[in-house]
N, C-alpha and C positions, 0 to 999 in steps of 0.2 A: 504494500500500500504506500501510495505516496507520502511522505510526511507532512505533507500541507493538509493531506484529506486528515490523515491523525490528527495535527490540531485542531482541526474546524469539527471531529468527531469529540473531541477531548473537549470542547468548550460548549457543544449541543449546539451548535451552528447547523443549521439545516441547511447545507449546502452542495451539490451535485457534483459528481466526479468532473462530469463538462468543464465545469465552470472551474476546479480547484486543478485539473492536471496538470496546465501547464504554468503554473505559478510558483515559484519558487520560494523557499522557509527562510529567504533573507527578504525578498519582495512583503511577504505576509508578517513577518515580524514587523517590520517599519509599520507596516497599515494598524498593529496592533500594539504596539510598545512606543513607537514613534520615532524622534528622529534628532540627533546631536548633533547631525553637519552643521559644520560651521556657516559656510555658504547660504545653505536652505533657509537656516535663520533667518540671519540678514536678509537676504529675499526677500523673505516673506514681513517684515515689517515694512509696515505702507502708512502714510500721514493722509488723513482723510480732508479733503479741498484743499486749496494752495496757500500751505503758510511757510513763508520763507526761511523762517526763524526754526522752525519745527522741524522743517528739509536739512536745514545747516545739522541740528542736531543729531536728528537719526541718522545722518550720513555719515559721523560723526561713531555712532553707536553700532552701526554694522561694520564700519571699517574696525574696531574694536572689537566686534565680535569675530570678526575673520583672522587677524592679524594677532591680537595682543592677548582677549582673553583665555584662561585657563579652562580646563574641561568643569573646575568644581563652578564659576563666576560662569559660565554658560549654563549651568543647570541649577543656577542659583538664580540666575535673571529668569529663563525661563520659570521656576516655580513662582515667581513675583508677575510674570504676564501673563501665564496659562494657569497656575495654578499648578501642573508637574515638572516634573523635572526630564521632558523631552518631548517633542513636537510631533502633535498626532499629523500624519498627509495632509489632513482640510484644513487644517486650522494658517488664519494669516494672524497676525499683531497688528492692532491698528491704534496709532496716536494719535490722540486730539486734544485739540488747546482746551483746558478748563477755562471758565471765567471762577476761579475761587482765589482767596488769598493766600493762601499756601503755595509754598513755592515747592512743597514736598509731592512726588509721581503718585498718584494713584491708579490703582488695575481694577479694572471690573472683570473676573472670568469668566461672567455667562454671555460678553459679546466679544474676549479677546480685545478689549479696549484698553490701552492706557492712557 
């Protein structure tokens, strides 16, 4: 048996050999445990309408996440904008300007917002 159908049988995934054979237990891990590339990160953080100040920044913060930080300070940020400590495939990060007086980030995890 394949060992993708084993997982998806191991977690009572009702899913069809079709559909699981030609997928492979590093593809299916990522989709299920998520994701620490450095790259994919950064990517996927996106500033919702055009703020220049906010652009500077995250541009700022992805060059940081590819280049400089550590594996523990990537699944440390991570836990602080998803809420785990690795990046499910769907999931983007998205920054938006508060209007509040605190100058300290906050995360919402039910929209992936910070």
């Amino acid at each position: 048996i394949n060992p993708v159908f084993k997982i998806a049988k191991g977690m009572d995934l009702r899913l069809t050999w079709g559909y699981v054979k030609d997928l492979s237990v590093d593809s299916v891990s990522r989709k299920i445990q998520g994701s620490i590339d450095r790259d994919e990160i950064a990517n996927k953080i996106v500033v919702r309408g055009n703020q220049p100040v906010l652009n500077e920044k995250v541009t700022w913060l992805q060059k940081w996440l590819k280049e400089t930080a550590t594996e523990s300070e990537i699944k440390a940020f991570l836990k602080f904008a998803t809420g785990s400590t690795s990046l499910a495939a769907a999931t983007q990060i998205t920054v938006d300007a508060q209007a509040h007086a605190s100058p300290l980030l906050t995360s919402s995890t039910c929209n992936r917002c910070i």
